[in-house]
C-alpha positions in Angstrom: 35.2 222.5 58.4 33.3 218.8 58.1 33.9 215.4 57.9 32.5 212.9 55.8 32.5 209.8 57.2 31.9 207.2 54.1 33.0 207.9 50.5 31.0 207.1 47.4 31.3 207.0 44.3 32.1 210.8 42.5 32.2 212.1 46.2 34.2 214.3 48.0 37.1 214.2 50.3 37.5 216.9 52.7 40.6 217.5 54.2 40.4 218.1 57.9 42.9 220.8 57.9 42.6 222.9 55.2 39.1 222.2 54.1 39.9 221.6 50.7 37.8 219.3 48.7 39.2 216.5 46.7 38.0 214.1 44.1 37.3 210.5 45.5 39.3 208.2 43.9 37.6 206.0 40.9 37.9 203.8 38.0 36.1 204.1 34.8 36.1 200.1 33.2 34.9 199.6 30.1 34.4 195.8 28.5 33.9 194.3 25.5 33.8 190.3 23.9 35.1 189.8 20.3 35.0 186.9 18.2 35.7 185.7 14.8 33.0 187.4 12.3 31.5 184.2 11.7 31.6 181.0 14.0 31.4 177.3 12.6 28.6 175.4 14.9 30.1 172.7 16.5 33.6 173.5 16.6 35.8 175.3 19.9 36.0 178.9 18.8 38.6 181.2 21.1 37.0 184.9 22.4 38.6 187.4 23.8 37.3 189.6 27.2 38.9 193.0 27.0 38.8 195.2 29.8 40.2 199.1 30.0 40.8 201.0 32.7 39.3 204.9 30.8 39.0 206.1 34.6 41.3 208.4 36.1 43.0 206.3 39.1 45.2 203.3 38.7 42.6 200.2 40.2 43.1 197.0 41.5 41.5 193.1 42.1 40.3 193.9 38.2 38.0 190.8 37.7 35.6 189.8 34.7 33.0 187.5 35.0 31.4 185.9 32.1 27.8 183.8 31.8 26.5 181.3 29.4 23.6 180.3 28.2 22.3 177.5 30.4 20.8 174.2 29.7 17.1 173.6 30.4 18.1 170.5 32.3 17.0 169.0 35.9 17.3 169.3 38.6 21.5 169.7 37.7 21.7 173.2 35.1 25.0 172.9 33.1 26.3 175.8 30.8 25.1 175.2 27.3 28.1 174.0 25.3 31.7 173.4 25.8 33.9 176.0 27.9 37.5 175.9 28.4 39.9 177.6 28.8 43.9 178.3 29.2 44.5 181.5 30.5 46.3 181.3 34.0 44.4 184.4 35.2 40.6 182.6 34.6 38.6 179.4 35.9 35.3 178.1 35.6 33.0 177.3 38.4 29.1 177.7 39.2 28.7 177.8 35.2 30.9 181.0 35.0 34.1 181.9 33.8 36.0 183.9 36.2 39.3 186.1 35.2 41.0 188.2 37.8 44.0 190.1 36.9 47.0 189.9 39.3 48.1 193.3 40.2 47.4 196.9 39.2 45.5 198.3 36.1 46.7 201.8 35.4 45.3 204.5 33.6 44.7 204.1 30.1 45.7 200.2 30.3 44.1 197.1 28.9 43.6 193.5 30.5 42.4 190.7 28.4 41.3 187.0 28.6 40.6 184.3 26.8 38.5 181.3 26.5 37.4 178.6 24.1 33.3 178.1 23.7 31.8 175.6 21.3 28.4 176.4 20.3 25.7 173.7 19.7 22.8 174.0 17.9 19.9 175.1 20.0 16.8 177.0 19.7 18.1 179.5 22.5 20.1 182.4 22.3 23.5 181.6 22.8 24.3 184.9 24.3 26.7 185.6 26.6 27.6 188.5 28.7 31.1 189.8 30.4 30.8 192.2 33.7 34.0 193.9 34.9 34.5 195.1 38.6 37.8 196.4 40.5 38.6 197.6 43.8 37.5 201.6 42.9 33.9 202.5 42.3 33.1 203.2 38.4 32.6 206.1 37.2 30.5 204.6 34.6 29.0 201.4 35.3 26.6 201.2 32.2 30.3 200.4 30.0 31.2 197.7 32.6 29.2 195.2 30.8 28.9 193.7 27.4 27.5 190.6 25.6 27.9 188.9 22.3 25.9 186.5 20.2 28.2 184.3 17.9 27.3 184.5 14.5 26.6 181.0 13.9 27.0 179.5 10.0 26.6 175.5 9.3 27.8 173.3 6.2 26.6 172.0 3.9 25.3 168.5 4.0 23.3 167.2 0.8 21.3 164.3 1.1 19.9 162.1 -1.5 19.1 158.6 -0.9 20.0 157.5 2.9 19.2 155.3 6.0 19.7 157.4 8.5 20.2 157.0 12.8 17.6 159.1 14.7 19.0 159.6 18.2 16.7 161.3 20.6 16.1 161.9 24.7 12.5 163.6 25.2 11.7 166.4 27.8 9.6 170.0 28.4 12.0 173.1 27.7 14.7 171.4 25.8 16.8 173.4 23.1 19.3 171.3 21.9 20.7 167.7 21.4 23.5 168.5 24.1 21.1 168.4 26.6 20.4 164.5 25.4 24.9 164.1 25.8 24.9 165.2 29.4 22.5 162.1 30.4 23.5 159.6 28.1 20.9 156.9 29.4 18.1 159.2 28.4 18.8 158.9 24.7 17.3 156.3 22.5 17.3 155.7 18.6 15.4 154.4 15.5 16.3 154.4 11.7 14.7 155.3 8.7 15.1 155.4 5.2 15.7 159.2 3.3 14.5 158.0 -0.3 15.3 159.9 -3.6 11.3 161.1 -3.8 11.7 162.9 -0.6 9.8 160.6 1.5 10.7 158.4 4.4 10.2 155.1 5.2 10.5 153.7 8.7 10.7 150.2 10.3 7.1 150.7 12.2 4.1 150.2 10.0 1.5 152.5 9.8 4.2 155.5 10.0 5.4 157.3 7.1 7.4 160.7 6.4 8.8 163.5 4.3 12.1 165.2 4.3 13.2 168.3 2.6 16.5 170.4 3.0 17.0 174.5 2.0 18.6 175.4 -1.1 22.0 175.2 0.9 21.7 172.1 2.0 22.6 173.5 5.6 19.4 172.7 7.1 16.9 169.3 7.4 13.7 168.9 8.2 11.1 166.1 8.0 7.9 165.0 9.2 6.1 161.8 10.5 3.0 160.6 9.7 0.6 158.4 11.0 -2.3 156.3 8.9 -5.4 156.8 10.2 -9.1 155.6 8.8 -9.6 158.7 6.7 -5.7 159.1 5.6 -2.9 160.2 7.4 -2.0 162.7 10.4 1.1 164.3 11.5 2.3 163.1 14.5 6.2 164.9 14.8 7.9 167.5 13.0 12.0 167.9 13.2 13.9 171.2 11.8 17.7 170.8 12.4 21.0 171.9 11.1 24.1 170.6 9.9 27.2 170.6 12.3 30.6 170.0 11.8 32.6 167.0 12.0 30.3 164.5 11.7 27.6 163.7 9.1 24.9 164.8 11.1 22.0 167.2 11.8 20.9 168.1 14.9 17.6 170.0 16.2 14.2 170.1 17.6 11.5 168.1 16.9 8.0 168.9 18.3 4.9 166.6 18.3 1.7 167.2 17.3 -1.3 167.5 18.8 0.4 170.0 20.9 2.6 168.7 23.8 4.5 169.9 26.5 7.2 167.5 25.4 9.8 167.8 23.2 13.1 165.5 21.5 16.0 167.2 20.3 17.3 164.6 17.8 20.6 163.9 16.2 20.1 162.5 12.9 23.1 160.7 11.3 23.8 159.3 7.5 24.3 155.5 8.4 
């Protein structure tokens, strides 16, 4: 006869009387994030955290905990893009969403949670990644965590002949125009002219440009030029996309010669 005086996980139990070993008990979560097959940029799109119990044991304090893609702000680091959301059984705090379900979950039973993200355009990732935990050990703690990347698709915005509003905050390690929103005071504009020819003309002399878009008109991107002695020489080059609910593009634009620095721009039809 021996006792065991700590229990881990897929340990045994023995019984002090009999000597008869017996399975510790565990929980076997598995979790998973869906989303609509395709997801407009710019617009609050709902997901759904799904969490099963496949173990053998009925577990409690059943909590998932979801991250975001983070701004490359500072010295404040917000979550990339806009969370909410309505379920009773989740909050947001340190740049997490945090569910916990009230209760029990039983054996073969499903939990789920929502929450609403809305995607900006950026040059990162925009993934994001659920982890379940409960009261029990898991069985199997590679299933305990999943991630999804929205599958982001843009309208179409043609453009022909246009003054356009060029709104822009400038820092190293940006990715998107949201990070310009979160500090309002950083941002600062200029105009310029779209013409039919595909060039640009803007309000400073000795600076011109060219624009194109992709054949589905989902995308923009344009270049500025400087006149020097011998000709010309590009200074800044922006590639953007469309977004949704305004008549806008938004992306990065990076200067040349090389620089640390960086502006994500919003540019608007006037």
């Amino acid at each position: 006869m021996r006792f065991l005086p700590s229990v881990t996980a897929g340990a045994l139990l023995y019984v002090a009387t009999t000597g008869i070993a017996l399975a510790a008990p565990n929980a076997d979560l598995s979790v998973s994030i869906s989303a609509p097959s395709t997801v407009a940029i710019s617009t609050p799109t709902v997901y759904t955290v799904t969490v099963r119990n496949i173990g053998p044991n009925t577990t409690s304090n059943v909590q998932a905990v979801v991250t975001f893609p983070q701004t490359n702000t500072s010295p404040q680091v917000y979550i990339l893009g806009n969370l909410t959301t309505s379920d009773s059984n989740c909050s947001i705090a340190n740049r997490q969403l945090t569910c916990t379900l009230p209760g029990t979950l039983k054996k073969n039973k499903v939990a789920t949670f929502t929450y609403s993200y809305t995607a900006p355009v950026s040059t990162k990732t925009l993934e994001m990644t659920a982890v379940a935990t409960s009261s029990l050990p898991d069985l199997v703690p590679g299933n305990s965590t999943a991630s999804i990347v929205p599958n982001l698709v843009y309208p179409s915005r043609p453009l022909t002949v246009a003054n356009m509003l060029n709104s822009h905050c400038t820092g190293t390690n940006l990715t998107s125009y949201f990070e310009c929103l979160l500090f309002p005071s950083s941002i600062s504009s200029h105009t310029a002219t779209f013409n039919i020819d595909n060039t640009i003309t803007l309000t400073e002399p000795g600076y011109t440009g060219t624009w194109s878009q992709n054949t589905a008109k989902t995308s923009l991107k344009f270049e500025y030029f400087e006149s020097t002695g011998s000709g010309s020489s590009k200074i800044a080059e922006f590639n953007g996309w469309a977004i949704n609910g305004l008549n806008c593009f938004e992306g990065l634009t990076n200067f040349f010669p090389a620089s640390q620095y960086v502006s994500p721009y919003r540019v608007c039809v006037q």
